[in-house]
N, C-alpha and C positions, 0 to 999 in steps of 0.2 A: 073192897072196891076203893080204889083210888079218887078222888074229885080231880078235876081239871079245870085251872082257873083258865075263866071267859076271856080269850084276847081281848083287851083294848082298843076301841076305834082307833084310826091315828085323827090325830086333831090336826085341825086347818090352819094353816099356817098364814093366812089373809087378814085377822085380825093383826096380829104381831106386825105385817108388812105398813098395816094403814096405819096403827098405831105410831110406830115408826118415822112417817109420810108426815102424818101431822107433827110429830113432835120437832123434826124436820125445820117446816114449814113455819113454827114458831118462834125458834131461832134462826131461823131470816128474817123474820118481821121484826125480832125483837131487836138484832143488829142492824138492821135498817132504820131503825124508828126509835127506837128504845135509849140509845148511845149517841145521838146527833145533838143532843146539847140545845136544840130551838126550845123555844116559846110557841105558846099557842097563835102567835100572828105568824112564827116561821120566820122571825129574827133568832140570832148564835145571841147566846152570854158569853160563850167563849171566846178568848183573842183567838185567830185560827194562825198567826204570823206576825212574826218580831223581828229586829235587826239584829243580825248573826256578825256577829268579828272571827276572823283567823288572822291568826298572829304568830310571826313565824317564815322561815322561808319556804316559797312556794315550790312543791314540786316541779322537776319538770314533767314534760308531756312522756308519750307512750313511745317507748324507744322501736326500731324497726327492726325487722325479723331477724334473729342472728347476732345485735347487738345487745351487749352489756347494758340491762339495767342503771344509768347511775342514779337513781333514786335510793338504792340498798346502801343501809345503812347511817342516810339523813335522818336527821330527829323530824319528828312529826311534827304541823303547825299543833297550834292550839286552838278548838273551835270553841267561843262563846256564844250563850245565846237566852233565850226565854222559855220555860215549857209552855204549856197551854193557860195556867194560872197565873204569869208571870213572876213565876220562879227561878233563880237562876238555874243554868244549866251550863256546866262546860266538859270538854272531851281533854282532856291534857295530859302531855309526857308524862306519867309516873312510872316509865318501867314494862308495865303488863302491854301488850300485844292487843291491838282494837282492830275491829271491822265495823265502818260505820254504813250501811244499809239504808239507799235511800227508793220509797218505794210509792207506787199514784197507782191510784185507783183505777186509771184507765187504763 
């Protein structure tokens, strides 16, 4: 006589989803709250903005449809500025290829 092992219920897959939910849910709070740099009154320690320099000639504007670029090929300005800690920060010609990505919360 052979035995035959007992199928397995399938287990529920509802805890895993809540679990999930919450874990979720905690890094939203913790991005929202956690990373804002206040004080208990709800004043920043952090500088949040600094005087930025470019230096360098200015592109021009956005050429119109069918016409030649002449921006290709100009050297890039050079942007200076501060991080959050008022660290220097600058972007400048060395060569490598940049995208600078400017992005608001709203």
């Amino acid at each position: 006589m052979t035995s035959r092992k007992k199928p397995q219920p399938k287990r529920s897959k509802v805890p895993f989803y809540v679990g999930g939910g919450i874990l979720v849910l905690l890094l939203v709070a913790f991005i929202t709250t956690g990373l804002t740099g206040d004080n208990a009154n709800g004043s920043s320690n952090v500088q949040e903005f600094a005087d930025v320099t470019v230096a360098g000639s200015a592109l021009p504007g956005t050429p119109d449809q069918g016409t030649a670029d002449s921006a290709v090929g100009m050297t890039m300005p050079e942007i200076r500025g501060e991080d959050f800690n008022g660290n220097p920060v600058a972007i400048t010609n060395d060569g490598r290829p940049k995208a600078i990505i400017l992005l608001a919360h709203w």
